[in-house]
SEKOL-993325 format. One line per field, with one value per residue (C-alpha): x, y, z; residue number from 0. Coordinates in Angstrom, 3 decimals. Example, Ala and Ser with C-alpha at 12.3 -4.5 7.8 and 13.67 -1.06 7.14 Angstrom:
<pts>
xx (12.300 | 13.670) .
yy (-4.500 | -1.060) .
zz (7.800 | 7.140) .
nr (0 | 1) .
</pts>
This chain:
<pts>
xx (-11.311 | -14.568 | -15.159 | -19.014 | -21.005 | -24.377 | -26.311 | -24.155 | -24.974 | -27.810 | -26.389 | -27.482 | -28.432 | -25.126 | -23.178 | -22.743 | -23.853 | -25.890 | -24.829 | -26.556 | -22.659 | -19.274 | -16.492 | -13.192 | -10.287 | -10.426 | -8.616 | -9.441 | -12.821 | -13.390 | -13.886 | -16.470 | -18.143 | -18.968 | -19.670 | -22.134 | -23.782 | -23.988 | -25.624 | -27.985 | -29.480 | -27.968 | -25.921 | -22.066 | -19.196 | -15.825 | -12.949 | -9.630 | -6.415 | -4.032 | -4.163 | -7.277 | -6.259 | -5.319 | -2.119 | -2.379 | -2.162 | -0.598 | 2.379 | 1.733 | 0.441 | 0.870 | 4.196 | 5.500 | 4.711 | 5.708 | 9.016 | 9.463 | 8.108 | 11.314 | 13.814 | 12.537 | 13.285 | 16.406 | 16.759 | 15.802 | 18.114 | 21.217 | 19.984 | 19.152 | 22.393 | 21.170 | 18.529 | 20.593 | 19.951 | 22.615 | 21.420 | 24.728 | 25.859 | 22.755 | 22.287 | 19.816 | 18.239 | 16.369 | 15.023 | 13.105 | 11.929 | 10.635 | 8.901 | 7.384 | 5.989 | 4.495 | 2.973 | 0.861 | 0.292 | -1.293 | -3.172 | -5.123 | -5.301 | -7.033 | -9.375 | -10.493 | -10.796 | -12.626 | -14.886 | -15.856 | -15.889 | -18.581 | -20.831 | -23.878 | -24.999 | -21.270 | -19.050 | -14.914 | -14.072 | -10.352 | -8.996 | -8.218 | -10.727 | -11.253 | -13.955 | -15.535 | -18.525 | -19.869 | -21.411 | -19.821 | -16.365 | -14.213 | -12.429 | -9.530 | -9.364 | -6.430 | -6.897 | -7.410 | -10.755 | -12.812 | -15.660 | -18.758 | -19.838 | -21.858 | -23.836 | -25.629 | -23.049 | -19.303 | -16.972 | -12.983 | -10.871 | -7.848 | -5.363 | -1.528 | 1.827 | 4.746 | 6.447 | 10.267 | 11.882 | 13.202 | 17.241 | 19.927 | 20.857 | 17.721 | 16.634 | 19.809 | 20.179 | 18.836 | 16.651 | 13.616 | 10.412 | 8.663 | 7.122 | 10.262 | 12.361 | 10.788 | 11.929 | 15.296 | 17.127 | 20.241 | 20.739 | 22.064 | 25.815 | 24.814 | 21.219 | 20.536 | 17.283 | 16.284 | 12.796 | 12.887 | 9.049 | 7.167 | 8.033 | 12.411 | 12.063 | 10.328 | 12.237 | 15.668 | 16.010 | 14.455 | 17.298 | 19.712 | 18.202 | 19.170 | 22.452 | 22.563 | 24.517 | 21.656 | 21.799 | 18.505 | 18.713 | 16.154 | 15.421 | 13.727 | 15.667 | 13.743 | 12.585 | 8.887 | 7.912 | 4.542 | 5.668 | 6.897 | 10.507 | 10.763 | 9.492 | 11.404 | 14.577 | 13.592 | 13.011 | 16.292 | 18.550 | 16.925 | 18.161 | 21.479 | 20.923 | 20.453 | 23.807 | 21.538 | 23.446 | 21.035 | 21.412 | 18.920 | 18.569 | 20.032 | 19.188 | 20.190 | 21.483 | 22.979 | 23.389 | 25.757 | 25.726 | 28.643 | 27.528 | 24.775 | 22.602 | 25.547 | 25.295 | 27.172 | 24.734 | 25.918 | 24.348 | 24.142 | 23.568 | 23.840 | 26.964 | 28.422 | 28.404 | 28.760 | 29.387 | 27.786 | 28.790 | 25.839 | 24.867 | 21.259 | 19.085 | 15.246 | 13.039 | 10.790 | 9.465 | 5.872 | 3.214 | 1.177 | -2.558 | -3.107 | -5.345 | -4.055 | -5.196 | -9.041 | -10.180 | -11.736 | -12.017 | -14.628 | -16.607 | -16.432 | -14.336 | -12.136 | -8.662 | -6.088 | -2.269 | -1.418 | -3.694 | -5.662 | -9.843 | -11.496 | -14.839 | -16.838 | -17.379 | -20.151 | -17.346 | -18.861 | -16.506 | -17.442 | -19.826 | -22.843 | -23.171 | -19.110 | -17.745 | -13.930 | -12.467 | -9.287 | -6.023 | -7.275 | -8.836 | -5.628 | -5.641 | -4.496 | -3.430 | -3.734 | -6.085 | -7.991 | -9.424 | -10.193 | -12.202 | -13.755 | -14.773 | -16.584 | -18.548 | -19.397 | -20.262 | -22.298 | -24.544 | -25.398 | -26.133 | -27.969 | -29.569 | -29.757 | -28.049 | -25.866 | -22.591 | -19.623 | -15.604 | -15.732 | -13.981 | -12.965 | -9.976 | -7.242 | -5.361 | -1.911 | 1.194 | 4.585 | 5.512 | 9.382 | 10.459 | 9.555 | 6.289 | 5.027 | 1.042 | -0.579 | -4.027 | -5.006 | -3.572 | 0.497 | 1.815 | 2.821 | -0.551 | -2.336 | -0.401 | -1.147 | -4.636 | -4.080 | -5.623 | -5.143 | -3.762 | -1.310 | 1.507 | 2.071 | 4.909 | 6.106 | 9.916 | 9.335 | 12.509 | 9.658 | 7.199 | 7.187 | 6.425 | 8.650 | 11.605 | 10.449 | 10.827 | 14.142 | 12.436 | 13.076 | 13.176 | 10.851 | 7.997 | 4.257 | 3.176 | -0.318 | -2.188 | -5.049 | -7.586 | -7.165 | -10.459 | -12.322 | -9.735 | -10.121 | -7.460 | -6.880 | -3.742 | -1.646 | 1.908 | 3.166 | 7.168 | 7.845 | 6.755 | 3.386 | 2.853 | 0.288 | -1.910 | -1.551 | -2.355 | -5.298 | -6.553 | -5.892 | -7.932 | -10.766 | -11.493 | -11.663 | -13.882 | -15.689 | -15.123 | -13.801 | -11.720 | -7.764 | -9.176 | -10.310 | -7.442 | -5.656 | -7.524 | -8.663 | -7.988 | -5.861 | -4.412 | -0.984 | 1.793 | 0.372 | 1.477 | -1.252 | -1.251 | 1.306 | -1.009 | -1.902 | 1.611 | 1.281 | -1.861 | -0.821 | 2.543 | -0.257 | -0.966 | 2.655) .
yy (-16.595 | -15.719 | -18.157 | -18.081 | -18.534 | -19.360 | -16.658 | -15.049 | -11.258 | -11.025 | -11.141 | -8.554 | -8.802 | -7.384 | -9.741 | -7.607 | -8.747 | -6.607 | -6.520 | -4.572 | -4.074 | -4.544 | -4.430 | -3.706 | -5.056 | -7.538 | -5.879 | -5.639 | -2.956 | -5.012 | -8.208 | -7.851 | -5.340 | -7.454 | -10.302 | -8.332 | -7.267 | -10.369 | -11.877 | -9.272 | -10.247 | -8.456 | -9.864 | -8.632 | -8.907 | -9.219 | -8.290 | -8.864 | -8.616 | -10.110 | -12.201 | -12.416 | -10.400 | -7.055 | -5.475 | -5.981 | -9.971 | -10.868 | -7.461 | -5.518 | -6.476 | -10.126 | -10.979 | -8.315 | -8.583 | -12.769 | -11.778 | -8.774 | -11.808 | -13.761 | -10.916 | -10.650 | -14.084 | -13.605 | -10.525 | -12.198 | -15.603 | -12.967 | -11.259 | -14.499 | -14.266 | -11.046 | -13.460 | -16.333 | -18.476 | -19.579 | -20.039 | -20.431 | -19.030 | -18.588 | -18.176 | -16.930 | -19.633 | -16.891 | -19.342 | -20.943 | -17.371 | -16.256 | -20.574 | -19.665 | -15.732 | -17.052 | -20.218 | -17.482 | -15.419 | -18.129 | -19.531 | -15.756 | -15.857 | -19.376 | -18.978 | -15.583 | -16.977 | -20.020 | -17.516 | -15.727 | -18.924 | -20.459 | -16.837 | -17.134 | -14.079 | -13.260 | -13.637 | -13.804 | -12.313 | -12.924 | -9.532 | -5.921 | -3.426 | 0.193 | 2.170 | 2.341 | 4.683 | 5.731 | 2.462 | 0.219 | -1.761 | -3.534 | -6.519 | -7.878 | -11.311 | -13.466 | -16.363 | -13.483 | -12.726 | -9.754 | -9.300 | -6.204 | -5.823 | -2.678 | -2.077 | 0.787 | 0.896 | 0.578 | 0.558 | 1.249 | -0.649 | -1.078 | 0.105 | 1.881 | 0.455 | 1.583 | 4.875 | 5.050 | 8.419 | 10.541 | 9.632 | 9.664 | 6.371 | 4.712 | 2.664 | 1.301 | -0.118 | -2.962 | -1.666 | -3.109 | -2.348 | -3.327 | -6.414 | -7.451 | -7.532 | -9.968 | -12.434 | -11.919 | -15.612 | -14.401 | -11.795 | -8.059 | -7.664 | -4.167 | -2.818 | 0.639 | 1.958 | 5.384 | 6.535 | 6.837 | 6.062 | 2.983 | 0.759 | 1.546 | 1.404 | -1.591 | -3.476 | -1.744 | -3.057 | -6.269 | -6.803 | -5.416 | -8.109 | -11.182 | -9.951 | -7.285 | -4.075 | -1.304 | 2.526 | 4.606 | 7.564 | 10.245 | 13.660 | 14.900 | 16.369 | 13.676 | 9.882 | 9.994 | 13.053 | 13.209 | 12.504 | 14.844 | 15.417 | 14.039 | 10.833 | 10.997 | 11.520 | 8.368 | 5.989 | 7.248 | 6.837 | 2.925 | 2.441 | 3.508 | 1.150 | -1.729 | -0.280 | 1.049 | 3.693 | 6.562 | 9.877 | 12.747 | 15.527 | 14.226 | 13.761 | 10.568 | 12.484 | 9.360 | 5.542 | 3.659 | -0.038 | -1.786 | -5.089 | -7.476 | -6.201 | -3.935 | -0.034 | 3.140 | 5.750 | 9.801 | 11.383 | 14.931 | 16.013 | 20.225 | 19.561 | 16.981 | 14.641 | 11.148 | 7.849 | 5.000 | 1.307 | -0.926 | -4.942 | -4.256 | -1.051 | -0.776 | 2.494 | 3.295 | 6.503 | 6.208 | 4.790 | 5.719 | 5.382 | 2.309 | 4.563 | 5.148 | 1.929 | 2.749 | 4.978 | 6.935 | 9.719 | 7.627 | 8.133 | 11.383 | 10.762 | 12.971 | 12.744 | 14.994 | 15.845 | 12.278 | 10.209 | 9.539 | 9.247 | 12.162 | 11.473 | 13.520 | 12.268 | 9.118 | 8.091 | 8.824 | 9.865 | 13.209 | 10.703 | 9.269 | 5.843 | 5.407 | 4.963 | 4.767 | 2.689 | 1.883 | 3.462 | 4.436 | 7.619 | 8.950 | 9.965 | 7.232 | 4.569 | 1.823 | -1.775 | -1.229 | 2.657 | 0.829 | -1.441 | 1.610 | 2.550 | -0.961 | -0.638 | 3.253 | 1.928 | -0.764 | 1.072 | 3.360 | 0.926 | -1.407 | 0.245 | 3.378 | 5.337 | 8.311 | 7.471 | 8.995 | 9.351 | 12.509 | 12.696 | 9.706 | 7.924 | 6.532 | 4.602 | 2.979 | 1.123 | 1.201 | -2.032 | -1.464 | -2.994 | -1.588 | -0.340 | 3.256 | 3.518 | 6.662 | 7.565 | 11.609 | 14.600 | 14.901 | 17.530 | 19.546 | 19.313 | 20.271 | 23.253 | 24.371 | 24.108 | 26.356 | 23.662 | 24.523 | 21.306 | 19.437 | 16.675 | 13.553 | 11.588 | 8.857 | 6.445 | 2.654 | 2.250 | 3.143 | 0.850 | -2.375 | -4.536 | -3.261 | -3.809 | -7.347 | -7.931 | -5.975 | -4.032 | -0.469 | 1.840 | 4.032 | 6.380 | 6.970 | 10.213 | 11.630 | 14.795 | 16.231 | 19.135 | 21.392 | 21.817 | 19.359 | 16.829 | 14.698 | 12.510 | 14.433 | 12.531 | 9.514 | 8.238 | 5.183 | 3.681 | 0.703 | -2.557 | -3.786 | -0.023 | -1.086 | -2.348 | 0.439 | 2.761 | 0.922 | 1.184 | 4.675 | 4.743 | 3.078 | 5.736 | 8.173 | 6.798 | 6.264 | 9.947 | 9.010 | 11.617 | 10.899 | 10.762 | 7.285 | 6.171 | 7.420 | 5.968 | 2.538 | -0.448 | -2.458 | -6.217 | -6.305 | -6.507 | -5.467 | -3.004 | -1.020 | -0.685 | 1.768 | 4.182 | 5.069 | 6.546 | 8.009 | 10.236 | 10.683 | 13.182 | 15.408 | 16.364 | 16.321) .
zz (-22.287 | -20.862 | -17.280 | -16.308 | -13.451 | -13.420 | -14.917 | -18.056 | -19.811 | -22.121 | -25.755 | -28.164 | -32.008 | -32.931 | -30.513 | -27.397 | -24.194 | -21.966 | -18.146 | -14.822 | -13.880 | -15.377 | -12.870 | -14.393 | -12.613 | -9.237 | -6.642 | -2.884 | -4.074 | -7.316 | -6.321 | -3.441 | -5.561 | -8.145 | -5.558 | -3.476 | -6.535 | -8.059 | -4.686 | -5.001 | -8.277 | -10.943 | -14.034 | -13.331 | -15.676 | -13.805 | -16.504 | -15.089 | -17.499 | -15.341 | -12.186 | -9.838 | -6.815 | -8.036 | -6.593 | -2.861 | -3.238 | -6.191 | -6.072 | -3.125 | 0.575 | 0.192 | -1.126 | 0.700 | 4.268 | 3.277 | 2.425 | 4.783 | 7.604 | 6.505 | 6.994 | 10.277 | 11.642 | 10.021 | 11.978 | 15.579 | 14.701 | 14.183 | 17.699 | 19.511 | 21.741 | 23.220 | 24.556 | 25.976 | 23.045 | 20.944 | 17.147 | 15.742 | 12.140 | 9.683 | 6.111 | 3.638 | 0.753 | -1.432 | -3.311 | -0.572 | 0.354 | -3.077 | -3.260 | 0.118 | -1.424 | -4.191 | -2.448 | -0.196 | -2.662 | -5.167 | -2.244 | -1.832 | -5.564 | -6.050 | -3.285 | -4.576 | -8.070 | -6.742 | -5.064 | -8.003 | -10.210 | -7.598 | -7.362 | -9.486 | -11.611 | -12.297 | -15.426 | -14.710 | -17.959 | -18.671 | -20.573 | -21.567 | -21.525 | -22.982 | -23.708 | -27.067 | -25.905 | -22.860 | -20.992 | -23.569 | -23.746 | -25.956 | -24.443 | -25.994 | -24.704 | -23.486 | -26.262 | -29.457 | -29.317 | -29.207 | -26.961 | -26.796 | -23.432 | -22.454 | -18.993 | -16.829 | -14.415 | -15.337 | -12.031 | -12.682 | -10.572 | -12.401 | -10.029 | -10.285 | -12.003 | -10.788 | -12.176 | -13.698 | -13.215 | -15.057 | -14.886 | -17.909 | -19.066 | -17.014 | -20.398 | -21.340 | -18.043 | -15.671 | -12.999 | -11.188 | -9.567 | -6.249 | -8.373 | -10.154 | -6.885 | -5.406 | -8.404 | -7.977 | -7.491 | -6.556 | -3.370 | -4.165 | -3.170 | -2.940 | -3.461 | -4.754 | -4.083 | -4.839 | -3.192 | 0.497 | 0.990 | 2.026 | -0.749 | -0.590 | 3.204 | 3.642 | 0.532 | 1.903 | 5.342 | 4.174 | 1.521 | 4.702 | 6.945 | 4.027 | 4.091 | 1.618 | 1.424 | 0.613 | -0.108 | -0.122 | -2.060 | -1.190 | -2.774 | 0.070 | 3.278 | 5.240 | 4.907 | 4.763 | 3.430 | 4.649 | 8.467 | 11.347 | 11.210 | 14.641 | 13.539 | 10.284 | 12.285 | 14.164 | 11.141 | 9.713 | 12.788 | 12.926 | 9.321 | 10.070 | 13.372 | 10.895 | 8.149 | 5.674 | 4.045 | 3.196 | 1.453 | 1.526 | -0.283 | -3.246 | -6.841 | -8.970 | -12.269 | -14.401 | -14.620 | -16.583 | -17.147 | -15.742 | -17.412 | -16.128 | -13.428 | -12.239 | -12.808 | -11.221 | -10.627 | -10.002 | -6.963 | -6.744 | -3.101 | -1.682 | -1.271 | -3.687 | -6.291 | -5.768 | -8.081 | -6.410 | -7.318 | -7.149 | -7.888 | -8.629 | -8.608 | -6.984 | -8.258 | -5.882 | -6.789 | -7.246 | -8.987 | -12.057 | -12.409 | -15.081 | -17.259 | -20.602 | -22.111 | -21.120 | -23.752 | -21.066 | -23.805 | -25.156 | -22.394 | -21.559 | -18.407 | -17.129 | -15.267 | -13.859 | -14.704 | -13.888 | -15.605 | -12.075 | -12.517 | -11.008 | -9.120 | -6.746 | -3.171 | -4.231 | -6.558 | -9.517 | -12.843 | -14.597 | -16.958 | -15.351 | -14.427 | -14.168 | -11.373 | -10.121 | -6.549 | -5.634 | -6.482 | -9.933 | -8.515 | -6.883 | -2.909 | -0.539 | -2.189 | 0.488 | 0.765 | 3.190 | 1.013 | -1.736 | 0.680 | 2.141 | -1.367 | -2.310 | 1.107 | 0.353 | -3.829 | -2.329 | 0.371 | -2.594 | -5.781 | -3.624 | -0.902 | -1.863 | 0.375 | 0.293 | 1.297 | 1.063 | 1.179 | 2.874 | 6.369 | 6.635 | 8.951 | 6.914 | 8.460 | 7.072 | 8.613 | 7.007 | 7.820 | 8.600 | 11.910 | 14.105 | 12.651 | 12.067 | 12.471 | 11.590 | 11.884 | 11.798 | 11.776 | 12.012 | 14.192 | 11.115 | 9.389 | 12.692 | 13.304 | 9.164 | 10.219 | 13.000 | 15.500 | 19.133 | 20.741 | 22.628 | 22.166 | 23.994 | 23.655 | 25.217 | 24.046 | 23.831 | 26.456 | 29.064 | 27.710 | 30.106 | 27.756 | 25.089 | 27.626 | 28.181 | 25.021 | 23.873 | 21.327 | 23.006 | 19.788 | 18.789 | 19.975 | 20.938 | 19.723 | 19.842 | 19.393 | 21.522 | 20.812 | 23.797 | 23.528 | 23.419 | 24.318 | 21.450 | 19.861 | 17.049 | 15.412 | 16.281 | 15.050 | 16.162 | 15.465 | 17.635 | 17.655 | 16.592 | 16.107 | 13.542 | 16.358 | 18.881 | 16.557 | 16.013 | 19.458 | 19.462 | 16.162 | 17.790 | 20.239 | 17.612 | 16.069 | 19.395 | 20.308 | 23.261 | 24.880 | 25.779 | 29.234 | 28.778 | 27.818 | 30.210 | 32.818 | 31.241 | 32.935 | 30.263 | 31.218 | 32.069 | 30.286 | 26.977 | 24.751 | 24.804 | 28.670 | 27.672 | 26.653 | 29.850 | 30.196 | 27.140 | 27.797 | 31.369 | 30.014 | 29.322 | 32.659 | 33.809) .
nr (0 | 1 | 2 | 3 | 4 | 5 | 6 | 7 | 8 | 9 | 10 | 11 | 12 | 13 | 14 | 15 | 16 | 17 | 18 | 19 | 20 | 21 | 22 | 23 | 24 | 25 | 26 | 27 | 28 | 29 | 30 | 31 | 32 | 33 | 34 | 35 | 36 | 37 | 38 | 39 | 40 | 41 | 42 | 43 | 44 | 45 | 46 | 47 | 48 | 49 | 50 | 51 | 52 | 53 | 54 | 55 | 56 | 57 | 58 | 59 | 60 | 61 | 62 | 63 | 64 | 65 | 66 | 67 | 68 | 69 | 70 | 71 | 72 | 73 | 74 | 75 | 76 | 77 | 78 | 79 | 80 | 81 | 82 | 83 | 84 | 85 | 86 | 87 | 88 | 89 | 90 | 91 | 92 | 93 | 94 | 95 | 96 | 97 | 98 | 99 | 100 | 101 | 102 | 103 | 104 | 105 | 106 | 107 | 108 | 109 | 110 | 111 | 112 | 113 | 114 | 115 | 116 | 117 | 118 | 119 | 120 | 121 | 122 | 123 | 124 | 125 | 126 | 127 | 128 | 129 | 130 | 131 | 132 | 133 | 134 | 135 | 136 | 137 | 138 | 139 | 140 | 141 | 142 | 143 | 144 | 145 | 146 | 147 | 148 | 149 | 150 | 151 | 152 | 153 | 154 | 155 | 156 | 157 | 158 | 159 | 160 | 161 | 162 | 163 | 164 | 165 | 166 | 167 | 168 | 169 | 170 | 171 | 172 | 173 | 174 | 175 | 176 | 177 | 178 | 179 | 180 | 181 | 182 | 183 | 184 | 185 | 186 | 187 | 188 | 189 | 190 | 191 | 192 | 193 | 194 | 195 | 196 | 197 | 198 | 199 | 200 | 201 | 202 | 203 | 204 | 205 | 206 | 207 | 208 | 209 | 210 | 211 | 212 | 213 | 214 | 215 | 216 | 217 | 218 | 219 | 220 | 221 | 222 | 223 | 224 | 225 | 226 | 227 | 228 | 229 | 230 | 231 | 232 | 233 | 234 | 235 | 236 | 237 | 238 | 239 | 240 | 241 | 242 | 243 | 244 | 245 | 246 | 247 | 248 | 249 | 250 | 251 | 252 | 253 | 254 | 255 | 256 | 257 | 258 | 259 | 260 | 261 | 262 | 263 | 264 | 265 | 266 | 267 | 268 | 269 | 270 | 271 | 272 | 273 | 274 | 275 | 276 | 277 | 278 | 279 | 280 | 281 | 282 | 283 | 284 | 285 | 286 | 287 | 288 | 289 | 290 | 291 | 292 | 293 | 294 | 295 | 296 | 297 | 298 | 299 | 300 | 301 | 302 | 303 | 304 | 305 | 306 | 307 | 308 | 309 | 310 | 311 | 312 | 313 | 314 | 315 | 316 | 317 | 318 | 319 | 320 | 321 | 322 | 323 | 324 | 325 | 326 | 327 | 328 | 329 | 330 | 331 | 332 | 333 | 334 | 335 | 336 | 337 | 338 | 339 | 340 | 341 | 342 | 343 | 344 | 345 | 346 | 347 | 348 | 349 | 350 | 351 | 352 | 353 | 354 | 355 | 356 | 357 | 358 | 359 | 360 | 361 | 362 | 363 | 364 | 365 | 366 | 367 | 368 | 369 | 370 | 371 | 372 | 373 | 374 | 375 | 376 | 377 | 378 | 379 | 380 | 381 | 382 | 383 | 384 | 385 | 386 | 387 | 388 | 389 | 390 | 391 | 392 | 393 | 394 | 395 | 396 | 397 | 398 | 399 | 400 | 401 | 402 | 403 | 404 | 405 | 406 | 407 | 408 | 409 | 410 | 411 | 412 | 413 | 414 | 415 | 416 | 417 | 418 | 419 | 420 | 421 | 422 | 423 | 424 | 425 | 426 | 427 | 428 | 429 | 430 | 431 | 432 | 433 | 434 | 435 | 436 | 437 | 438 | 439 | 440 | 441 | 442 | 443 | 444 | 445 | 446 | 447 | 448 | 449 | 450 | 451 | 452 | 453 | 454 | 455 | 456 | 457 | 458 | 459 | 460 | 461 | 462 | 463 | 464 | 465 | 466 | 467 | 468 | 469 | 470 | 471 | 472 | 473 | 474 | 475) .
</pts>
């Protein structure tokens, strides 16, 4: 199915139609891409082979955070007596949860749809790609058809799937994904997740929160690999805080079927081996570039050991003219870096400019509750650097506001070049850590030293008020 706006690609004598651009996949870089492009003048192709929206909005961001928003209020109606109020006994209708997920998530899809639908100069073309040659693409289209499309620039946006691991007896058993959860119509008795990341933290004590019982199984010796072991320590004790059994250092060898969804999976730890019992079982280990099906042979572009695109810092592919945004290319895999890279694409097609990935900020939240933000360096990457700095710290049970509110775990941590006395690194776990660690971001980017922060006038009570207290247990 081929859906056209007002100003289609040229058609060729031997049926393939000439574009300036062909966008391959709509995600959050693909879409505005082809949208700014399109505005500009040029005839875009927009081939999408599944839903409008890419990952973040139709099996990522979107449904998540609507979901994760629902365990929440589940999690202040249980707590409301600590408050005075009396809520009485709740309960869970999953099905009203999962109506209310995909309701937002179809609204972001239709409007971005109707968006692209409504854009002159651009073609919605509904269907897989690969290459055939460099700068040219077979399309397999959703009704049976074949389309030839070809173009000067090419732009690969098609994103990450998400990986299965390598465990005996995996295939002949039921297990799901990060997308596949969030269908479930019945609630886990007992969730198994293994991956101790973002995705099995955020879908663990949101399964906890509906009532769940939910074991994370992590091969690492921490939660959160990437993170300071102080702040790991943290995230872990507020999963135990909330029953979430969780086992590091330990390796799921085997799962057995136990009929239906219901499996018993063998954990080997340092110490032991374990048989775990389990209703349902989430893999969150990963994702996997969606690159095979490209053909990128074809066109003489090149990827690494895992299938991710390689480009150089103007996000160009080792073949000239291709380009790769998004998760496709490997590094952070987060919404708002793909963003980054349709702003840094579009300075350079249209205005010529020289932008580039290079240095930096990237930002993410893992959007547990209470939050981690993270902008920087960690304490552990700073010191591999050999950075000369210091740390400031300061627990949420001395944040005013935080104590208003009851919502006392967690910490403000922050690095400073002794130097220069530059914010250097920030990690935020408490709540709306996302936000703080915005702020903090902000003066980086400003290159505002922790100074100002310390001594800024903030309104009162706020939670970032607090990070005058923070910065001031430097000069303690």
């Amino acid at each position: 199915m081929t859906m056209v706006g007002q100003r289609d690609g040229d058609e060729m004598k031997d049926g393939r139609r000439k574009f300036d651009a062909i966008v391959i996949g709509s995600g959050q870089g693909g879409t505005p891409l082809a949208l700014s492009l399109a505005e500009a003048g040029w005839k875009v192709a927009l081939v999408e082979r599944k839903a409008v929206g890419g990952t973040c909005v139709n099996e990522g961001c979107t449904p998540t955070k609507t979901m994760i928003a629902s365990a929440r209020i589940a999690h202040l109606v249980r707590r409301a007596g600590d408050f005075g109020v009396h809520a009485g006994e709740i309960s869970l209708d999953l099905e009203r949860v999962v109506q209310r997920k995909r309701q937002v998530v179809k609204s972001f899809r239709e409007g971005s749809k109707k968006r692209i639908l409504d854009s002159q100069n651009l073609s919605l073309i509904e269907g897989s790609a690969r290459f055939v040659r460099e700068r040219q693409l077979e399309v397999s289209l959703q009704d049976g058809r074949t389309e030839f499309l070809e173009a000067d620039i090419i732009v690969i946006n098609t994103g990450t799937s998400p990986a299965r691991p390598e465990i005996r007896g995996l295939y002949d058993s039921v297990a799901y994904d990060s997308t596949s959860i969030m269908e479930l119509d019945e609630l886990p008795e007992h969730l198994i997740i293994v991956g101790g990341g973002y995705v099995g933290l955020e879908f663990g004590q949101m399964f906890r929160r509906f009532g769940s019982e939910v074991t994370i199984i992590q091969r690492n010796k921490q939660l959160l690999s990437r993170e300071d072991e102080d702040i790991a320590d943290m995230v872990l004790e507020i999963m135990k805080d909330e029953g979430i059994d969780v086992l590091l250092d330990s390796e799921p060898l085997q799962i057995r079927s136990a009929g239906g969804n219901r499996i018993s999976l063998t954990v080997r730890s340092s110490e032991k081996e374990t048989t775990l019992a389990g209703s349902h079982l989430l893999l969150a280990t990963g994702r996997l570039p969606n690159t095979p099906d490209l053909n990128l042979e074809k066109a003489g572009i090149q990827v690494d050991g895992r299938g991710f695109v390689r480009v150089d810092s103007r996000l160009e592919t080792t073949s000239k003219g291709i380009y790769a945004i998004g998760d496709v290319k490997g590094g952070p895999a987060f919404t708002h870096i793909s963003y980054d890279d349709f702003r840094v694409l579009k300075q350079n097609l249209l205005n010529g400019g020289s932008s580039t990935i290079e240095e930096r900020f990237v930002p993410y939240v893992v959007f547990i509750d209470p939050q981690l933000g993270r902008i920087g360096l960690s304490e552990k990457e700073a010191s591999s650097q050999g950075r000369d700095f210091r740390v400031a710290k300061l627990p949420f049970n001395r944040v005013a506001r935080a104590i208003e509110m009851d919502e006392t775990r967690g910490v403000m941590k922050a690095l400073v070049d002794s130097k220069t006395d530059q914010i250097i690194g920030a990690a935020i776990l408490g709540v709306e850590g996302g936000e703080i660690m915005s702020a903090i971001q902000i003066a980086m980017m400003g290159g505002l030293p922790y100074t100002t922060l310390r001594d800024g006038i903030f309104a009162h009570p706020t939670l970032v008020e607090s990070l005058n207290n923070l910065f001031m247990t430097l000069d303690s």
